[in-house]
ROLO-666926 format. One record per residue (C-alpha): x, y, z; chain. Coordinates in steps of 0.001 Angstrom, whole numbers. Example, Ala and Ser with C-alpha at 12.3 -4.5 7.8 and 13.67 -1.06 7.14 Angstrom:
2
<bati <12300, -4500, 7800>, A>
<bati <13670, -1060, 7140>, A>
***
This chain:
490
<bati <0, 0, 0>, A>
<bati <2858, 2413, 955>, A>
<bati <4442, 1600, -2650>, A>
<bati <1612, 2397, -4204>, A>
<bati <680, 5769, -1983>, A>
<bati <4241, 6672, -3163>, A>
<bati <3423, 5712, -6841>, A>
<bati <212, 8036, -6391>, A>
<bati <2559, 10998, -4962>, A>
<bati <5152, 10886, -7870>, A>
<bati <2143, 11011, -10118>, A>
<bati <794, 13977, -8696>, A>
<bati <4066, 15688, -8341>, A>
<bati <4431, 14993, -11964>, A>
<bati <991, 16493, -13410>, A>
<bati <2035, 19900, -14277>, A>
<bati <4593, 18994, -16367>, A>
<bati <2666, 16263, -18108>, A>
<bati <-530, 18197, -18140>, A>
<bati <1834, 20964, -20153>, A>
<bati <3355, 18348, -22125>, A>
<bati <542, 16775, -23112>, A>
<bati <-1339, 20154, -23860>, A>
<bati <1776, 21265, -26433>, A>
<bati <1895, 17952, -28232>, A>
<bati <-1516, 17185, -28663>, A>
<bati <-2834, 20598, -29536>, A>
<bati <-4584, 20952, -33154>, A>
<bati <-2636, 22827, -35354>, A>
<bati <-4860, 25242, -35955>, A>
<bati <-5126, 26347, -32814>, A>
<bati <-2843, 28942, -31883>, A>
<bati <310, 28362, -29198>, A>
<bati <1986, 31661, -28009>, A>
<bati <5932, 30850, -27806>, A>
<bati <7724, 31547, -24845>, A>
<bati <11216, 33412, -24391>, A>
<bati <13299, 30234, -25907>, A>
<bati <10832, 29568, -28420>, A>
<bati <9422, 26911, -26536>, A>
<bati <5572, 26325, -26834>, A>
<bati <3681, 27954, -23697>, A>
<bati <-130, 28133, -23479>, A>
<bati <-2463, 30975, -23325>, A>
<bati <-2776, 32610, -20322>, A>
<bati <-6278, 31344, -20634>, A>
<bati <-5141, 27617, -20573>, A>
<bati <-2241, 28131, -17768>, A>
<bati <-4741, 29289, -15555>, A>
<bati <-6564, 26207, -15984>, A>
<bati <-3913, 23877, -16383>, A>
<bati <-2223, 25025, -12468>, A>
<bati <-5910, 25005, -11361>, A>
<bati <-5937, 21522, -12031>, A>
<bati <-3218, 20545, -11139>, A>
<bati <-3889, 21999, -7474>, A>
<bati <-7246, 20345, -7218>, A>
<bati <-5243, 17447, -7925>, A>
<bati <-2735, 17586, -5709>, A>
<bati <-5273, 18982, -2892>, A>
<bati <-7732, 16073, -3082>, A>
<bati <-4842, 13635, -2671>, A>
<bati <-3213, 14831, -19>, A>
<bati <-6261, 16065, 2104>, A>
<bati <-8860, 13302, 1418>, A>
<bati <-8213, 10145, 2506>, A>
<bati <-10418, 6585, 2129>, A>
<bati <-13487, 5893, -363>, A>
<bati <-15629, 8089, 2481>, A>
<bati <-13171, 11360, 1176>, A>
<bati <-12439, 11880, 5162>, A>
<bati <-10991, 15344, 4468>, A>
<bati <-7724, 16595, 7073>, A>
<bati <-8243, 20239, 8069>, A>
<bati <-4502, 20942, 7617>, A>
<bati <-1377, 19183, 5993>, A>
<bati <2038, 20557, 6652>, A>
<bati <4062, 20345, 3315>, A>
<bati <7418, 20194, 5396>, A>
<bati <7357, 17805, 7927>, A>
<bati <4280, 15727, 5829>, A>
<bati <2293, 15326, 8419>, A>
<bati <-1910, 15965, 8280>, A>
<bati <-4101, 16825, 11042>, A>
<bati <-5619, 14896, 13211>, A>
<bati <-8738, 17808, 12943>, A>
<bati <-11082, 16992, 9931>, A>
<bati <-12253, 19660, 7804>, A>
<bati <-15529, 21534, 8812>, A>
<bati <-18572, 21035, 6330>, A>
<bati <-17376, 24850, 4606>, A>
<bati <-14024, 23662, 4435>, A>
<bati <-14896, 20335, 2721>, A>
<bati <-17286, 22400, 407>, A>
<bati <-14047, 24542, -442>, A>
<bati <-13405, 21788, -2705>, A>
<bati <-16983, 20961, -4426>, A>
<bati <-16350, 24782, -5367>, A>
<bati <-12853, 24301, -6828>, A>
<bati <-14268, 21332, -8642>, A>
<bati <-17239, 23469, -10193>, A>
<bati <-15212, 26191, -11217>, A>
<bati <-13240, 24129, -13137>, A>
<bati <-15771, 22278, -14957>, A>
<bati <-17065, 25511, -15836>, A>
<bati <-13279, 26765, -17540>, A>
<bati <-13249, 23363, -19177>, A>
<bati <-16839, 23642, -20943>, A>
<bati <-15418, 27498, -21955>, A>
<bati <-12309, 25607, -23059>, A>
<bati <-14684, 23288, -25501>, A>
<bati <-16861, 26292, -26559>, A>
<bati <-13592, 28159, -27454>, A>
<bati <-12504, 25419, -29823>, A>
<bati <-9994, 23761, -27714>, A>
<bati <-11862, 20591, -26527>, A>
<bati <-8117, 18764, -25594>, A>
<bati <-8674, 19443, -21951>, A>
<bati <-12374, 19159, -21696>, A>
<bati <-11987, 15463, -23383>, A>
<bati <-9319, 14159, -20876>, A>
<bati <-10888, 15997, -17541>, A>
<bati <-14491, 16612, -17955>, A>
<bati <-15702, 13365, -17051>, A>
<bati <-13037, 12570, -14280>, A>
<bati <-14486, 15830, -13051>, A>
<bati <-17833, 15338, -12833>, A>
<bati <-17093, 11727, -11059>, A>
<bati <-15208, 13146, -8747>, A>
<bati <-18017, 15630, -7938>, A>
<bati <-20627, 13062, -7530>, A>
<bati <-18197, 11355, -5164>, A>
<bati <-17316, 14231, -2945>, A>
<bati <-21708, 15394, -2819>, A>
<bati <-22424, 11945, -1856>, A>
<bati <-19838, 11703, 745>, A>
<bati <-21240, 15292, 2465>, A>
<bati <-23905, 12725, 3476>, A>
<bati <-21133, 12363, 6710>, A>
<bati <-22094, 15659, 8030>, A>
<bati <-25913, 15271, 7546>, A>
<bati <-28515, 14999, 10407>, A>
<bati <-31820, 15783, 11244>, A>
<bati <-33280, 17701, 14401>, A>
<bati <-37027, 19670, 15082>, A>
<bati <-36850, 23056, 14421>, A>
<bati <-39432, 25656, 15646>, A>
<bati <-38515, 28424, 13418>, A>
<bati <-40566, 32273, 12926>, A>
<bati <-43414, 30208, 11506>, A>
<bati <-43427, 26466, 12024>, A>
<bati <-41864, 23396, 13458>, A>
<bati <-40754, 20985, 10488>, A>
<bati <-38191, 18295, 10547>, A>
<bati <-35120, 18892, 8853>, A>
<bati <-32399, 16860, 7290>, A>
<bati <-29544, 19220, 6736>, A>
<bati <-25689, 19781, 7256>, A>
<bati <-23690, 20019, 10527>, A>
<bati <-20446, 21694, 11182>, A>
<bati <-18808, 18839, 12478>, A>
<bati <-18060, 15266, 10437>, A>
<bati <-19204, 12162, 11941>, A>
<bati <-18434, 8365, 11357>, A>
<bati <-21637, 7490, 9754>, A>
<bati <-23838, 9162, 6829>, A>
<bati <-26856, 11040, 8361>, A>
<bati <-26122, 10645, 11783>, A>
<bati <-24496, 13971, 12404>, A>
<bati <-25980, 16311, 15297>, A>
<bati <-27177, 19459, 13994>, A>
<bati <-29187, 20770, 16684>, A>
<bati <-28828, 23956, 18313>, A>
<bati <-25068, 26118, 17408>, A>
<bati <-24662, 22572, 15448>, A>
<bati <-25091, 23531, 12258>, A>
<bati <-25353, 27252, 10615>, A>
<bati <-27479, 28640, 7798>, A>
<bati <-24315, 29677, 5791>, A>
<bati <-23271, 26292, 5979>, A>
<bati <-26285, 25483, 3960>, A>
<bati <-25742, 28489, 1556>, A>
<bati <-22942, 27453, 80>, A>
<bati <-23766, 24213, -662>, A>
<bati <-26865, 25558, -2242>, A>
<bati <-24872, 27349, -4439>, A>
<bati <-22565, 24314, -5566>, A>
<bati <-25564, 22081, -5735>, A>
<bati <-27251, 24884, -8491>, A>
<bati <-23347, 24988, -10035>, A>
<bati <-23288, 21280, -10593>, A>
<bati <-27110, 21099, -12177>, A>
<bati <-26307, 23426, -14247>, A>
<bati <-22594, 21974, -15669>, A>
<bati <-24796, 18259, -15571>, A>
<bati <-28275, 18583, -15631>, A>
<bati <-28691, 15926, -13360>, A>
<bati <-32126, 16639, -11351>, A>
<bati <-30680, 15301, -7883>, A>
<bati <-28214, 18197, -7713>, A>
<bati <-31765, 20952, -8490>, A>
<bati <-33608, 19061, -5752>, A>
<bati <-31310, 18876, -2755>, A>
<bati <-30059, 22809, -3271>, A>
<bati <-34458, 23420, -3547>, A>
<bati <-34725, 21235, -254>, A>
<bati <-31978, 23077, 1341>, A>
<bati <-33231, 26665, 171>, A>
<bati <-36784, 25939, 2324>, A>
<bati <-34774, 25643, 5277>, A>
<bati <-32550, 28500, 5015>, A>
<bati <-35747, 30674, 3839>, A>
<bati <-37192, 28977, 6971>, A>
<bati <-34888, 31157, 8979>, A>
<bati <-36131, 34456, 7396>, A>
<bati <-37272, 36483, 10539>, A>
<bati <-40941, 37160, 9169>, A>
<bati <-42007, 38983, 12734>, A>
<bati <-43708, 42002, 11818>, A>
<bati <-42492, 45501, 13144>, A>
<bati <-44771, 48458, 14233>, A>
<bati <-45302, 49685, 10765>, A>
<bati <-46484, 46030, 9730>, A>
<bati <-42629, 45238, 7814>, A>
<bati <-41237, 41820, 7913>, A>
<bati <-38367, 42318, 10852>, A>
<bati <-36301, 40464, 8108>, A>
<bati <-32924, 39170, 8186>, A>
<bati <-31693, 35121, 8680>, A>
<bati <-30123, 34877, 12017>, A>
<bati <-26251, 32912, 11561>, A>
<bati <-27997, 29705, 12478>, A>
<bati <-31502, 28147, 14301>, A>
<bati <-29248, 28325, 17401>, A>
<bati <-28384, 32493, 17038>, A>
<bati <-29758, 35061, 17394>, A>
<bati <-27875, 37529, 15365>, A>
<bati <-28166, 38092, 12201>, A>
<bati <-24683, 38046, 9822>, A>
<bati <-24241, 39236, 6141>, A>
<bati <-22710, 35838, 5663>, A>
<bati <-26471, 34191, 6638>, A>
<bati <-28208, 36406, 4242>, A>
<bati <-25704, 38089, 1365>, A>
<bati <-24410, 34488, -265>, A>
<bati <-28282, 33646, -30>, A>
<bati <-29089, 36166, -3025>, A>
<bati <-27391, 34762, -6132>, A>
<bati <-28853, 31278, -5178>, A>
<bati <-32461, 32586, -5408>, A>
<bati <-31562, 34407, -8946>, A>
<bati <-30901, 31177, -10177>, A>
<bati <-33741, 29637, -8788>, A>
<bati <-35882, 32197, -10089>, A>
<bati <-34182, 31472, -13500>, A>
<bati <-34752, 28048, -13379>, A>
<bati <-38770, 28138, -12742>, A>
<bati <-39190, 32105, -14449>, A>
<bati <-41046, 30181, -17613>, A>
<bati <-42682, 27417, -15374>, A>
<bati <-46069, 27339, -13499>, A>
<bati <-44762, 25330, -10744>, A>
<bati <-45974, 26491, -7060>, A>
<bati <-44383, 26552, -3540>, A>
<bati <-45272, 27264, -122>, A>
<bati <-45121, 30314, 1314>, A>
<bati <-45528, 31030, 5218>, A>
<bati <-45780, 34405, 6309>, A>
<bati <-47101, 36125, 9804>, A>
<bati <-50789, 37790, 9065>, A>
<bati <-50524, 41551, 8616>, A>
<bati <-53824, 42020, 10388>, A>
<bati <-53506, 40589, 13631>, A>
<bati <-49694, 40339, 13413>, A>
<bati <-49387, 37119, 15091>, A>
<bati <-51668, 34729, 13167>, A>
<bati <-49223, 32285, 10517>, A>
<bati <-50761, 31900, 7546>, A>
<bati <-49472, 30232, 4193>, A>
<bati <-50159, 30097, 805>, A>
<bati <-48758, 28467, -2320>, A>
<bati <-47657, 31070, -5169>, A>
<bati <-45321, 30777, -8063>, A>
<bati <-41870, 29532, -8099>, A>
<bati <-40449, 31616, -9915>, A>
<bati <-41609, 34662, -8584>, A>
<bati <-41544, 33737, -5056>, A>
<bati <-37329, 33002, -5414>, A>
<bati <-36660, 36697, -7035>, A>
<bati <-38852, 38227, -4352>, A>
<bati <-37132, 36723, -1785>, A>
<bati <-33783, 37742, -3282>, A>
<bati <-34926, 41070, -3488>, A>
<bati <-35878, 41024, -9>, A>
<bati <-32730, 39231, 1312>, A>
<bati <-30706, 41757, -547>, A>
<bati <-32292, 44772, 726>, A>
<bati <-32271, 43754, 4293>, A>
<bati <-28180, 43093, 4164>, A>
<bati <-27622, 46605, 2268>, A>
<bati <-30266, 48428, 4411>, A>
<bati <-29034, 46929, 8206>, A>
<bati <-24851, 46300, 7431>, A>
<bati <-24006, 48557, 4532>, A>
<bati <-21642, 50878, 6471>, A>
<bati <-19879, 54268, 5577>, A>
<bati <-16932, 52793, 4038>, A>
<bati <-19356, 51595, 1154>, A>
<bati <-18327, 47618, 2649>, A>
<bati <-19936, 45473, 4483>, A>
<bati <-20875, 44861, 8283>, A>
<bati <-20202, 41564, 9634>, A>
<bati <-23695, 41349, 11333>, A>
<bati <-26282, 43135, 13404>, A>
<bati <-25964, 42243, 17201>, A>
<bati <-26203, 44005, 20711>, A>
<bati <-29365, 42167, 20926>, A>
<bati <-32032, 43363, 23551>, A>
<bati <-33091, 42243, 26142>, A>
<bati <-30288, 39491, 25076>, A>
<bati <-29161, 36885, 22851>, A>
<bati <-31385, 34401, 24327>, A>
<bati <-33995, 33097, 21561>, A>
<bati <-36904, 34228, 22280>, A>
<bati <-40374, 32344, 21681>, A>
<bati <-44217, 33322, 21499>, A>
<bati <-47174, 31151, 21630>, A>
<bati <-50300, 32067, 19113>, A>
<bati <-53517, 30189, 19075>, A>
<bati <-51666, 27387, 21344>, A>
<bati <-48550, 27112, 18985>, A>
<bati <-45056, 27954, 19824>, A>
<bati <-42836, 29819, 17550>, A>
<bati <-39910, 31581, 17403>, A>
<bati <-40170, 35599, 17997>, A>
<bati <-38092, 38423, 16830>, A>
<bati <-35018, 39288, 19196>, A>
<bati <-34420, 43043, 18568>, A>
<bati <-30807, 44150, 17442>, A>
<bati <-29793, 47290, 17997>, A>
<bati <-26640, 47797, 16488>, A>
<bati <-24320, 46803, 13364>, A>
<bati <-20637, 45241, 14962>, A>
<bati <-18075, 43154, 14304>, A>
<bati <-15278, 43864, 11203>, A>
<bati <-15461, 44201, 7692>, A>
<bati <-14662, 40761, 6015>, A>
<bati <-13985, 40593, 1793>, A>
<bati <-16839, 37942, 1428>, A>
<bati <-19305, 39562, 3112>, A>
<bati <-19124, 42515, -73>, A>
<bati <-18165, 39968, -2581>, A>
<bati <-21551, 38116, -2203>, A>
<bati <-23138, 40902, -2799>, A>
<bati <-21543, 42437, -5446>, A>
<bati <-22509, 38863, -7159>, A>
<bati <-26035, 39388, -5878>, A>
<bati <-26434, 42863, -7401>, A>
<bati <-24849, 41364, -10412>, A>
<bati <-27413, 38549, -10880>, A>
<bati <-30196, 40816, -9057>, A>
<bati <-29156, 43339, -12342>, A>
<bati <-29326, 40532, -15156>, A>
<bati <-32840, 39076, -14720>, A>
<bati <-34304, 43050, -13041>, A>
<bati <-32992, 45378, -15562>, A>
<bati <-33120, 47792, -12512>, A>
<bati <-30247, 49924, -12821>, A>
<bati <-30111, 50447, -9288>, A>
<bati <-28792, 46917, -8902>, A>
<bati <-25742, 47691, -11270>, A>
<bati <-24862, 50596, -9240>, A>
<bati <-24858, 49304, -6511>, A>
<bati <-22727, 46430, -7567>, A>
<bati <-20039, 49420, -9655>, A>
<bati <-20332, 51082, -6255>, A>
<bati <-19668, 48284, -4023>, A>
<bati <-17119, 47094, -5777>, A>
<bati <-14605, 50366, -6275>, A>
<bati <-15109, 50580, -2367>, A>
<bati <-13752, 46629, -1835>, A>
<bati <-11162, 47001, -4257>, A>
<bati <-8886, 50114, -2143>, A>
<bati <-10214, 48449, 1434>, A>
<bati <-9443, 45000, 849>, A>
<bati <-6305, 45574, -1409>, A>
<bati <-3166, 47669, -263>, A>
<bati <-940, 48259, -2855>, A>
<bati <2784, 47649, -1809>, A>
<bati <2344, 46881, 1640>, A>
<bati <4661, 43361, 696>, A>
<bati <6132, 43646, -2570>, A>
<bati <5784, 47020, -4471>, A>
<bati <3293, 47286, -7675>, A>
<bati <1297, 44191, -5897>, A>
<bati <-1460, 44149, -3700>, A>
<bati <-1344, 42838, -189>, A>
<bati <-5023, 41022, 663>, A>
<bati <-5385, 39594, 4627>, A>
<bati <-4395, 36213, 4861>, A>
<bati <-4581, 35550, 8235>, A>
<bati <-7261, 33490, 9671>, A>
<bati <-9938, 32189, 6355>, A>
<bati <-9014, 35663, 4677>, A>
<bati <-7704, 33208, 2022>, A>
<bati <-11333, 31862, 1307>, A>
<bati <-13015, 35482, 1925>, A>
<bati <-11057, 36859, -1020>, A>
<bati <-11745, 34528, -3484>, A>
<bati <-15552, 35180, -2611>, A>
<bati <-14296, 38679, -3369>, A>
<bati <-12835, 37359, -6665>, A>
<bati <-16479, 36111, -7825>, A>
<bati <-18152, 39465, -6996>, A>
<bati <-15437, 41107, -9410>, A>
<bati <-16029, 38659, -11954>, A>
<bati <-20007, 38660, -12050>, A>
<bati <-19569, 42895, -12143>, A>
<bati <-17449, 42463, -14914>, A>
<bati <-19825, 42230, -17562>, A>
<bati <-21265, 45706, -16515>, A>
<bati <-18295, 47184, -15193>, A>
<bati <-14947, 46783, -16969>, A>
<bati <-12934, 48218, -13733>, A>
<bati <-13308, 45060, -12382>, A>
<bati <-11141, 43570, -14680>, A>
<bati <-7558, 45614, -12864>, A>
<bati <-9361, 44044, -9847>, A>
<bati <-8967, 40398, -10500>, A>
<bati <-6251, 41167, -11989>, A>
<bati <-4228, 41823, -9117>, A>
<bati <-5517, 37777, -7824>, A>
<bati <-3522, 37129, -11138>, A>
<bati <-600, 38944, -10125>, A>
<bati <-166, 37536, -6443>, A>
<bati <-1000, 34029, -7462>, A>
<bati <1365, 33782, -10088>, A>
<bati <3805, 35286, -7843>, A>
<bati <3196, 32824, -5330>, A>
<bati <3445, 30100, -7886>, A>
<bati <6865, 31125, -9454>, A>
<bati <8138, 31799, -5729>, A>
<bati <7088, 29644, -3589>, A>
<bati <5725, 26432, -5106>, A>
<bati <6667, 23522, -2818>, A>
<bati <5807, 20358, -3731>, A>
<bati <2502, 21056, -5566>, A>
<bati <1496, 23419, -2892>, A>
<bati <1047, 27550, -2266>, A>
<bati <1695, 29104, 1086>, A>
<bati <-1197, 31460, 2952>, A>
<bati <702, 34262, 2349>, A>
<bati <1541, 34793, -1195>, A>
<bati <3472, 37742, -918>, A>
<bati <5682, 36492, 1693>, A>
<bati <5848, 32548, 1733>, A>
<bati <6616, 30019, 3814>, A>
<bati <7341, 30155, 7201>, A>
<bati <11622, 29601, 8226>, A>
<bati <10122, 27476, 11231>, A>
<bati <8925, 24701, 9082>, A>
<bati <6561, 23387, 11887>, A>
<bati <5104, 26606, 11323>, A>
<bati <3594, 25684, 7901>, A>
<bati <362, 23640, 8589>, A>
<bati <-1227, 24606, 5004>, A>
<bati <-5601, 25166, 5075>, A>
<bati <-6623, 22544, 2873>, A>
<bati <-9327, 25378, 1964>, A>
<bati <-7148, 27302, 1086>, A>
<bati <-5191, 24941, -1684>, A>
<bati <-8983, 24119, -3000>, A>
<bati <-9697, 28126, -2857>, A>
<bati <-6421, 29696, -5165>, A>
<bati <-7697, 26146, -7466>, A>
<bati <-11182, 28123, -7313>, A>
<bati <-9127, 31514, -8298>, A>
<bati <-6895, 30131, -11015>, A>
<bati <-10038, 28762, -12749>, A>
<bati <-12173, 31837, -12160>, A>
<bati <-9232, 34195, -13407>, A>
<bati <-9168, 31162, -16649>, A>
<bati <-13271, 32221, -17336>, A>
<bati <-12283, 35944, -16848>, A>
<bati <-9411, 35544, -19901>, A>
<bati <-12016, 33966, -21626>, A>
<bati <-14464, 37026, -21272>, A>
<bati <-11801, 39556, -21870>, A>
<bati <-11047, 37990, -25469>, A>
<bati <-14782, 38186, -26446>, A>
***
């Protein structure tokens, strides 16, 4: 088995060059090669973004995933070789579904580009090892009771924490989180769309009724929705990460079901006696955007601060962050905890999301308020997330410490979906280019990029335990920067 492991490594070690290789030789000849300093063949920026985005999905899944069951090890430490014993949250192992999507997507704009070489020797491999890695989420599924603002419904959803056997997770209470949720619902409506397969449509649906479960629908004195999704059914605050990667989702829901007549529940609180829960079944594809809509408004109304970025949530809850309950006509529910203020730091992701969601929110509205909003956020995020020569000169430093890594690739997507209305954008992902590619001619060590790009590794080499989110994210980035080449040369 160790032979074989080692067999395995030497492969993976080896896929860049024979991924470039390969690529050069097998090339049609009508397709165009740019030549390098030496004359050597060198793709496309294009296709080298792809290319090292593969190759570090490769090398990440490998070395972080272990066993049929894709056990995933929070950290691995490329200098001393040694994994965690801590497994990988449900976000972080979602880190790589998203890495996977993203380059699916590059390799279908490979094929629609005219170079199908890469699409015909990954796409399939790719979509396998999607199916694998969705089915084996199943090991952070459970089901608890929920009394939410307007029932109590069993629920089959994902926990934080990964557990020996498929379904039997706890999720109850501060056990799972409705962010957690979000982003899968966001892969799951990814990988319909790169495979049409209905499973993938259904569980991101099923998953989208809880999260819109959360949606405080208390009414306030003048007889508004409180609004907002508290982090999880075990908060009470509410976060721009529980609400702002929410509104893209629901675009493409909406898209989906826009032409259909299909119907869905809707629960609301009564407007006349303001405690009665009714519900009512209206039409899908209205009832997504309108919740998008509403979503959207209640993140840019409550955490949209004077910097033009985001809040990270709306706390100082009063009396206190105890959840609060109300019985009406002998049924318990939960009741609106008032928050007075908006706290806690700006983080990239929370304005990325929704500079995606006034993106999408733009495309099917025509509302022009939605594209400024997005231009607007986005030439805030760009000079408060990005320092220029903080490290290096002429680059841009981004945090890194703590998930940073993962928050600014969220970032990332909000510059790419703004894009298409705003070509600014494009010096903005360009500086993602810049520091990758720095990091990758710098600081490559065995397959793998340090947290810090700028600076590298650590000299204390027990110092280096590497986020396998993070490998999975700059594969996400590579990939995205690939689709934004594509774009540019439209």
């Amino acid at each position: 088995m160790k032979f074989l492991r080692k067999l395995q490594s030497i492969f993976i070690h080896a896929m860049p060059l024979l991924l470039f290789v390969q690529f050069c030789f097998l090339m049609p000849t009508h397709a165009a090669i740019p030549m390098g300093r030496n004359g050597e063949n060198v793709p496309d920026l294009q296709t080298q973004n792809l290319l090292r985005s593969i190759q570090l999905v490769d090398k990440s899944v490998f070395t972080y995933f272990s066993g049929d069951e894709m056990t995933m090890a929070r950290f691995y430490n490329p200098d001393t070789k040694e994994h965690s014993t801590e497994r990988g949250s449900v976000w972080m192992y979602t880190a790589s579904i998203e890495a996977v999507n993203a380059v699916l997507t590059s390799l279908k704009l490979q094929k629609e580009n005219g170079n199908t070489i890469l699409y015909d020797q990954h796409y399939n491999r790719y979509v396998d090892l999607l199916k694998k890695l969705f089915n084996n989420a199943d090991y952070y599924l459970g089901t608890f009771t929920l009394t939410s603002f307007t029932q109590e419904k069993e629920w089959a959803v994902y926990a934080v924490d990964r557990v020996r056997e498929k379904g039997k997770a706890n999720v109850g209470g501060i056990l799972n989180v409705y962010d957690d949720q979000m982003w899968l619902v966001r892969e799951l409506l990814d990988a319909y769309h790169l495979t049409n397969d209905q499973i993938f449509l259904e569980k991101a649906e099923y998953l989208t009724a809880y999260v819109l479960d959360g949606w405080d629908s208390t009414l306030d004195d003048k007889n508004k929705e409180h609004g907002g999704i508290p982090w999880g059914p075990g908060y009470v605050t509410k976060h721009a990460c529980s609400n702002g990667p929410m509104v893209s989702p629901l675009v493409w829901l909406h898209e989906i079901y826009k032409h259909k007549s299909d119907q869905i529940e809707h629960r609301y609180v009564d407007k006349k006696d303001k405690k009665s829960r009714r519900s009512k079944m209206v039409n899908k594809g209205d009832y997504y955007l309108s919740f998008a809509q509403k979503v959207y408004d209640w993140q840019k109304r409550y955490l949209l601060n004077n910097q033009g970025v985001y809040t990270d949530m709306m706390g100082d809850c009063s009396p206190d962050c105890t959840i609060a309950y109300e019985t009406v006509h002998g049924t318990r529910y939960r009741a609106n905890t008032f928050l007075k203020t908006a706290v806690g730091p700006s983080f990239s992701y929370n304005s990325g999301t929704m500079i995606s969601g006034a993106a999408d929110l733009y495309r099917v509205t025509k509302s022009k308020k939605y594209r400024e909003d997005g231009q607007s956020l986005s030439h805030a995020s760009f000079p408060y997330f990005a320092k220029l020569g903080k490290q290096i000169p002429a680059y841009y430093t981004y945090e890194s410490s703590g998930f940073n890594n993962w928050f600014n690739g969220i970032l990332l997507r909000g510059f790419f979906n703004i894009y298409t209305y705003d070509k600014k954008a494009g010096s903005y992902m360009e500086s993602f280019q810049k520091n990758l590619d720095y990091g990758y001619d710098h600081f490559l060590k065995d397959g793998f990029l340090p947290t810090d790009l700028l600076t590298g590794w650590d000299p204390d080499k027990n110092k280096n335990n590497l986020e396998g989110m993070f490998m999975f994210t700059y594969a996400a980035q590579y990939a995205i920067l690939s689709q934004y080449e594509f774009d540019k040369s439209k």
